[in-house]
C-alpha positions in Angstrom: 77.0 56.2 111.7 74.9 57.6 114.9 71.2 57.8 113.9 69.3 60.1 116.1 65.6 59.9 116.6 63.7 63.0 116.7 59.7 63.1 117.0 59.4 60.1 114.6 61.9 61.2 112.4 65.0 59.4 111.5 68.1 61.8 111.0 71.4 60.2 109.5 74.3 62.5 109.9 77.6 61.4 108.3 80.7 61.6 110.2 83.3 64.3 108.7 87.0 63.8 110.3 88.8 66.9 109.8 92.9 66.8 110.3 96.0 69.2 110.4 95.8 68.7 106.7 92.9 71.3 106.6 93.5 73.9 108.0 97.5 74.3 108.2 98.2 73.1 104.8 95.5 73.5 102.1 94.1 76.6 102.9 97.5 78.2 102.5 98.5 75.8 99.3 95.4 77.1 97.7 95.9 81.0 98.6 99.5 80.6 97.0 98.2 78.7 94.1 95.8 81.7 93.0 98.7 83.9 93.6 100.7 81.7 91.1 97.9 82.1 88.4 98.0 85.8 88.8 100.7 85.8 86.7 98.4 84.5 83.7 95.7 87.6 82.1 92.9 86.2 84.4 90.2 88.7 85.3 90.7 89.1 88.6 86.7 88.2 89.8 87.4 85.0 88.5 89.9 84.2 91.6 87.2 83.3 94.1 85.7 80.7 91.4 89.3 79.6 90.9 90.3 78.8 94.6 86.9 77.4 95.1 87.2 74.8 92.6 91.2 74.4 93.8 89.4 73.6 97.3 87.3 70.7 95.0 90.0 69.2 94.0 92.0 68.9 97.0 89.3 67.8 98.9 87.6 65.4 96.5 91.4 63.9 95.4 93.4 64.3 98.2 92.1 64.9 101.4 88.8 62.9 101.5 89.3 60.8 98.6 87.2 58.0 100.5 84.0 59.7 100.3 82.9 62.5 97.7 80.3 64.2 99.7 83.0 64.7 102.1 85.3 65.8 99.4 82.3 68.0 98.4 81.5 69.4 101.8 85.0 70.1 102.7 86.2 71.5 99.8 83.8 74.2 99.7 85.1 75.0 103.2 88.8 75.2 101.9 87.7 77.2 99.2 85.7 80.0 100.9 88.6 79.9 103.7 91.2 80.3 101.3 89.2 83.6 100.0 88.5 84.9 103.3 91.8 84.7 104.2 93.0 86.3 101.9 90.3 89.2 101.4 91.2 89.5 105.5 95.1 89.9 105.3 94.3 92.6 102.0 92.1 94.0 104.0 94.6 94.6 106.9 97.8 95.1 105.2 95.6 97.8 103.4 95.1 99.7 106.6 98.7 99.8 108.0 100.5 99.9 104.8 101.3 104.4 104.5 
């Protein structure tokens, strides 16, 4: 780990790798798996909840399964992606669709 030194202070930042695995393929997994459960009677303001804890799992136990604050860190990042995403392309198609 780098430690920096800043006025006295000792700041340890932990290294986070990021890979193709983020952004290409578990963003997208985790917008298609919401759209799977849409086919259950789920209230629909329960989908953000839903692919944020989706982005938990995949992070925690697949992605960075060698360190859970990664996991943690990370999978809040898939999670809130896969929302935005998808509230962007709604948003969008929206617009153009007659």
């Amino acid at each position: 780990m780098h430690i920096n030194k800043i006025e006295g202070y000792i700041l340890d930042f932990p290294t986070i790798h990021t890979n193709f695995w983020d952004g290409v393929i578990a963003v997208p997994a985790i917008i298609i798996m919401t759209q799977c459960l849409k086919v259950f009677p789920i209230p629909r303001q329960y989908f953000p909840t839903i692919a944020s804890i989706l982005g938990f799992l995949i992070s925690i136990f697949i992605s960075h399964r060698e360190n859970l604050w990664t996991g943690i860190f990370m999978g809040a990042f898939y999670g809130s992606s896969a929302v935005g995403t998808y509230a962007s392309l709604k948003t969008v198609l929206g617009v153009w669709s007659p």
